[in-house]
N, C-alpha and C positions, 0 to 999 in steps of 0.2 A: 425414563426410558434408559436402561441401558445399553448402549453400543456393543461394552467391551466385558460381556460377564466372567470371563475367567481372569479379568484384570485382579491384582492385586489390591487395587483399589474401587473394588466395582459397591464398596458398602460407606465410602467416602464421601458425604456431604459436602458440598464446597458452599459456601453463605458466603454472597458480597460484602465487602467491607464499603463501598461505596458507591453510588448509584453514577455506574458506569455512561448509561444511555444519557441520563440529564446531564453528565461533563461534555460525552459526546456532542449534544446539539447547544450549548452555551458560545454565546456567541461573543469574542473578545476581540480588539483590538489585531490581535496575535492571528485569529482563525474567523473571520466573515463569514458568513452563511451563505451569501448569496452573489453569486458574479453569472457572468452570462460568456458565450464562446461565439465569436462571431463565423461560422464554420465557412461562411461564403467568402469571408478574406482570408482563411487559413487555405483555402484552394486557390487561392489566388496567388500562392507564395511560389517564384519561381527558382531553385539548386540553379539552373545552368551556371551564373556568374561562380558558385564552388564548388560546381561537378566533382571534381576528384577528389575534393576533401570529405563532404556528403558521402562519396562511395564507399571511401574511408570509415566512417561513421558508419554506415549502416551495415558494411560489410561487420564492423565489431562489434555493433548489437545482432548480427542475423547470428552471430558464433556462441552468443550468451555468456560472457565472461562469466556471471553471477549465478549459475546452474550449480558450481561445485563450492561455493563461497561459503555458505550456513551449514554447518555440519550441526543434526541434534543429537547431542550423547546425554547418558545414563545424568549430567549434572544437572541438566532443564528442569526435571521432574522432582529435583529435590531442592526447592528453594523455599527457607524457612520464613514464613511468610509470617507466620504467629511472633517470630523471634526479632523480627527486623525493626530498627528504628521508625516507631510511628512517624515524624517527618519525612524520613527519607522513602517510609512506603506511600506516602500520600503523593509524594513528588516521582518515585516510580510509576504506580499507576493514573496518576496527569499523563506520563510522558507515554507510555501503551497506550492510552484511550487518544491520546492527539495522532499519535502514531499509525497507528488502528485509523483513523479517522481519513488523515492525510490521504495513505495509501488510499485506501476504499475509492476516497474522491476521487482521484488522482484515475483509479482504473476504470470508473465510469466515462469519464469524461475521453481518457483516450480511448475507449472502446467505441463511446456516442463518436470520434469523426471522424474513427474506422468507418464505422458504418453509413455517416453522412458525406464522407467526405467525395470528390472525385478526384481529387488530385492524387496520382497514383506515386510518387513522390513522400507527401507527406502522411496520407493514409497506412504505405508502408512502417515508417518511424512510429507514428503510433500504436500500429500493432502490436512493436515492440516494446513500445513503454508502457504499454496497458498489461502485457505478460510479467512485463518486471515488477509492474505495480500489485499483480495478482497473488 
């Protein structure tokens, strides 16, 4: 399926060099599979004793520091992937697929206690770290 037919590259084959999904769910030392969130003590956490620092906090996530941070130019699209040092490309896409990984989890989990949580406090902060995580 193509998305993008007047792409210049809409006749571009891409073949994996590496079976991304089985790095993905490999489970090391480094990256565990499995933890649990205890959401009934994450509502239980009370700011008052750092009200103004908190405010501080969430005031500089409600602003999005990192909105204007990633800029993609014309260089993204041309990285010589055929040309790269085999090492160094195996250990680049380790680091995309951990990467990739982290994130994903990462926006799951603060999105699940957005949505479980009631602590209107902490449900806030999550909201925004599940955006940043997105």
């Amino acid at each position: 399926m193509d998305l993008y037919p007047e792409s210049p590259d809409a006749d571009l084959i891409v073949e994996p060099t590496v079976d991304t999904t089985a790095m993905a769910t490999e489970t090391t030392l480094l990256n565990p599979r499995f933890y649990t969130t205890d959401f009934d003590e994450m509502d239980r956490i009370d700011v008052t004793p750092v009200r103004a620092d908190w405010d501080k906090l969430i005031g500089q996530m409600k602003s999005d520091p990192n909105k204007g941070h990633f800029k993609k130019t014309d260089a993204w699209d041309k990285v010589d992937w055929d040309g790269m040092d085999p090492p160094l490309k195996r250990e680049f896409i380790d680091f995309l697929v951990s990467s990739c990984t982290a994130e994903f989890s990462g926006c799951v989990l603060y999105k699940e206690m957005k949505r479980r949580g009631s602590n209107a406090d902490v449900c806030e902060l999550f909201s925004y770290m599940a955006r940043d995580e997105a």
